[in-house]
Structures are given as C-alpha cells and as structure tokens.
N, C-alpha and C positions, 0 to 999 in steps of 0.2 A: 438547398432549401426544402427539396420534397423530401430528402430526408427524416427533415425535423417534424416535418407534415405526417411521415409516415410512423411516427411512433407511437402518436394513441389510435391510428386506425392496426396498428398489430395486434390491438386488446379485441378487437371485437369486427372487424371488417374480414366476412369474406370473400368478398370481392378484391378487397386488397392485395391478400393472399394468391389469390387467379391471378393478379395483372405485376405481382413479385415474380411468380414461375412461365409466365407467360410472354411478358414483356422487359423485364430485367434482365441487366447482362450480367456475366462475371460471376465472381463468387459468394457475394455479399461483403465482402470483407470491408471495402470502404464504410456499407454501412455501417456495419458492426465498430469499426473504428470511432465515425459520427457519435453514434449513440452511450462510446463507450466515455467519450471526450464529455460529454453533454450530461450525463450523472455523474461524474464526479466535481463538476465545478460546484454542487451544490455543498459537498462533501469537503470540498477548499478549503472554502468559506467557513465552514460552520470548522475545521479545524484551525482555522489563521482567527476566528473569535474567539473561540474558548482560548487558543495562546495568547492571545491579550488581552483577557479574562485573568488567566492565573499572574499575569506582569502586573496587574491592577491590583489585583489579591492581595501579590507578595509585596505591594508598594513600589514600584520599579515605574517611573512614566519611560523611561526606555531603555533599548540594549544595554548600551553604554554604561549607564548605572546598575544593570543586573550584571555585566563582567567585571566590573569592577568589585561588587561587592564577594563574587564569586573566588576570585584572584585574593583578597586579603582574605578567606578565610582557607586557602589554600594553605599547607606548609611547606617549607624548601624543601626539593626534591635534586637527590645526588644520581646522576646517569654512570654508569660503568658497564660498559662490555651489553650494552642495551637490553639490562636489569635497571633498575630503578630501588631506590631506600626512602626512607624518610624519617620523621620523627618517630622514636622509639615508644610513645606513648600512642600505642592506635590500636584498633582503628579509631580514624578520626572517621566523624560523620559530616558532611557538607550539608546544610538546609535553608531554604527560603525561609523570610521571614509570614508566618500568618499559614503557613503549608505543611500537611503534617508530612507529607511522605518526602525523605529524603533524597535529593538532587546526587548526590556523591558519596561513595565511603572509603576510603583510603587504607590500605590493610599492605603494605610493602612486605608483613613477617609472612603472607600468603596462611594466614591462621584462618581465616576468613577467603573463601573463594566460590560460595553458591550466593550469587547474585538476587535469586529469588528470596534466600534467607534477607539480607537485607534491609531487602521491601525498597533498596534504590534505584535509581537508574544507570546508573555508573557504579561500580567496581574494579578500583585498583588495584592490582598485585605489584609486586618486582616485575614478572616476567609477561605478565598480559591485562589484557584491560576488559571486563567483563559490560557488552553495550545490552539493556532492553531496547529491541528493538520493534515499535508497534507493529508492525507490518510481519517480522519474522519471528518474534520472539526471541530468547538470549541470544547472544552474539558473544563470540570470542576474538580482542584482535590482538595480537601477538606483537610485544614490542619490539622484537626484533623488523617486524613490518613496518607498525606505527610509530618511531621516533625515526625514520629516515624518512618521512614524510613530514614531519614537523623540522627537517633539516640536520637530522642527531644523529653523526654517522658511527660506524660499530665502533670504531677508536677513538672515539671521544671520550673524554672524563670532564664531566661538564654540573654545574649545579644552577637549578631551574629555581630562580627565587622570581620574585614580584616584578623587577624589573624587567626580566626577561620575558615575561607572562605577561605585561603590559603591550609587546610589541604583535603580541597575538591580537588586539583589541579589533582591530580593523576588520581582518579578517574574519573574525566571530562575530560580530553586527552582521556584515555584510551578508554572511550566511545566514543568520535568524530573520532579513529581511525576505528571504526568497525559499528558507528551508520546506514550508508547505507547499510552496508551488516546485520547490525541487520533488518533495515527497509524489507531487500530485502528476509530473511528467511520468517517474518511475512507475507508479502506481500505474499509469493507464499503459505502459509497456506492455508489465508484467500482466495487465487483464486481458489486454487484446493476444498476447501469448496465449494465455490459457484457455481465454473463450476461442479461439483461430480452431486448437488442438480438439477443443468439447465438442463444433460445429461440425468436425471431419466426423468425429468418430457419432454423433448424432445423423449423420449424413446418412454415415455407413447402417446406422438403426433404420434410418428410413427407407434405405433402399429394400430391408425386409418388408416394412409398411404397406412400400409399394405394390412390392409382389402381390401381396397377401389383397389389396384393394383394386388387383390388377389395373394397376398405372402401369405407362411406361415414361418415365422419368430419366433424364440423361445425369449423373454425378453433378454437375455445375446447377443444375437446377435445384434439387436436392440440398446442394452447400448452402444456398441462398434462404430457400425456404428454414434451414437450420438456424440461420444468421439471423433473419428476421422474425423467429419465433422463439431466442433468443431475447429479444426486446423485454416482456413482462418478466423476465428473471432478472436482469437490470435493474427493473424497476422496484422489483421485490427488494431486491439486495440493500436497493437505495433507501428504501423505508426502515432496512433494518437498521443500519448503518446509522440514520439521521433520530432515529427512538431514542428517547433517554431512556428506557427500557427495552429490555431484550423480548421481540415480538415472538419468536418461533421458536421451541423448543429443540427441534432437528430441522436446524437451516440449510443442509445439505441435499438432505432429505427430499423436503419441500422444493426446489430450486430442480431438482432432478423431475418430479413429478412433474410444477408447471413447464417446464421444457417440453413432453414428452409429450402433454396436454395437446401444447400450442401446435407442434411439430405437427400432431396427429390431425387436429382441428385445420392445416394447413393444407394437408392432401388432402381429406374430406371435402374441402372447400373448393377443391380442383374437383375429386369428381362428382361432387353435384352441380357443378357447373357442366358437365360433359364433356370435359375434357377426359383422354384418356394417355395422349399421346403427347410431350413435349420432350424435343430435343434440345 
C-alpha cells in the first residue's frame, strides 16, 4: 500500500526522495513493477471499451456472431505442402459491417504482399500471413509455423471450408474475451524489461551526478532513486496513451528529459538534506 501512497509524493516530495535512499531496501524494482501494473489497468480498460465500441459499430452484440459472420465471408481454402490457394478471383477483401478499414485481404496469387498497402489487418499469402500488430507493428508469420499450430501437418492435403472454420468458434470467443488483458499481462512484461534496463543504465548516469555533487551513494541506492524518479515518466506516458490526441511532439525526447529532471531533483534532495553519505 505505501507504494501506491508513494506515487504522487514522487511529483514533488523531497523528503520523499531522503527517506527512498535512506530508508529503502533493494533495488526499487518491486516498485517499479507496482507502478508499472497500476498505469496500465487504466489503459485496459479504455482498450477492452473501445473493442466493444467497434462490436457495437459493426452491429455484433457478441463474439459469436462477429465469427460467424467472419467465417461466411471467408472462401475455401485448399492446404498443400503448408502453401495455402484459394479462390482465383482475389484479392478478396474481408470487412465489418459500418467500418471502413478493412479486417482481412486474402491474396493466395502473393500479387499483393505490403500489408500497409492494404490499410488491413490481416494479409494472407500462400506462403505466410502478414499480422498488424499494435504493440510491434507488422508482423510476418510463416505458414509453415502457423498451420501446425491450427493442427495442419506438412503432409496434409486438406481443404479449410466453413465447416471446419466453425470448430475454431470456441476457441476465438474464448480468446477475444481475455485478448486485452492477454495484451495487458505482455505489455507490462515487456515495460518492466525495459524500464529494469533504463533504471540501470540511469543509475550508472547518476553515479556521475553524484561525483560531481559529491555524494557518496552505494549502486543499490542509486537503482532506487532511478526506479522511483521513474514514476512521472509513467505517468506522462499514461497521458499520452489515454489522449484522443497526440500531446508531445518528441515523446521520447520528453520522457528522457523528465527522467533526468526527477533523477537529478532526487539527489539534490538528499543533499540539502545533509546527507552526503549512504551505503
């Protein structure tokens, strides 16, 4: 709980700051975990709305009726040697009803294979499946991967109509119930990764910091103070994130400055308190 206590005292408490490198054990990491968990449930939310925003949009009250409609506007798809064909008249384009941008485009002749050209989310070849993916951006997944995962082995000679595409139904509900909160497990992984790697090498900045305001600071001290001056870049990020408008021209930019601010504002705060020494 003093975690959660300790997140708007990171905006502006220097005494805060004294009793993080004073009194604090470890590396900050827990916190940094805390806080990282704690902005994105905002970020959920507001992404598991807008998905039931556009189900609302496209007419769909649920899964089940958006796979279904999905599935008959599919065409049979012939598997050989884990290439994929299909109707000779394509690309076909897949769409929501009421949505302009297209869900799927289907192009087996591989005439079509820049995903961005598109403007879909999906692109099909023979040989691979092109995914937008928000987080990463395009993605390539290679059929020879992805049909021995939908159960398609390389010697199969198999033809994927409606039928067969109906016993996927389960399966795909059951995933669009939890996809956000899937995305939102991965998502805080991958940030506590990268904030972990920022906070070291932030660390390693302060330990100049230090010299230069002759502290003496032990590494773990440091890490902490990094982790929790951290916080208002979180927070920034989450403003940007949650805008229907893009606030920051250079978000990177910006996020590197308040970092360096806080960081700086953290040892300041140690020594006008008098402190010069913590191991």
């Amino acid at each position: 709980m003093h975690y959660v206590k300790a997140i708007p005292l990171s905006l502006y408490s220097r005494a805060f700051y004294v009793n993080v490198a004073a009194v604090w054990k470890g590396w900050g990491l827990a916190y940094l975990c805390c806080v990282i968990l704690i902005t994105l449930i905002p970020v959920t939310m507001m992404r598991e709305h807008k998905l039931d925003s556009t189900m609302q949009e496209a007419g769909f009250e649920n899964y089940e009726q958006l796979f279904r409609y999905l599935v008959d506007s599919l065409p049979t798809i012939e598997v050989h040697n884990h290439r994929v064909k299909s109707d000779p008249n394509q690309p076909i384009t897949v769409s929501l009803p009421n949505i302009e941008r297209p869900v799927m485009v289907i192009d087996t002749t591989n005439t079509q294979q820049d995903l961005q050209a598109t403007g879909a989310f999906i692109l099909i070849n023979s040989d691979k499946v092109h995914v937008l993916d928000p987080r990463f951006g395009q993605e390539e997944l290679p059929m020879h991967d992805l049909l021995p995962a939908m159960g398609v082995e390389a010697s199969d000679e198999m033809v994927i109509d409606r039928e067969l595409f109906m016993q996927w139904e389960e399966p795909f509900v059951a995933m669009m119930h939890y996809v956000e909160w899937i995305y939102a497990i991965s998502d805080s992984v991958m940030l506590f990764v990268l904030f972990a790697v920022r906070i070291a090498v932030y660390a390693t900045i302060a330990i100049m910091l230090a010299q230069w305001m002759k502290l003496e600071l032990s590494f773990s001290v440091l890490m902490r103070l990094a982790a929790v001056s951290a916080t208002p870049v979180l927070l920034v990020q989450l403003l940007e994130v949650m805008s229907p408008m893009q606030l920051l021209a250079w978000p990177r930019a910006v996020y590197m400055v308040v970092h360096l601010a806080y960081l700086f504002h953290a040892l300041d705060s140690i020594k006008r308190a008098g402190i010069t020494k913590i191991k």
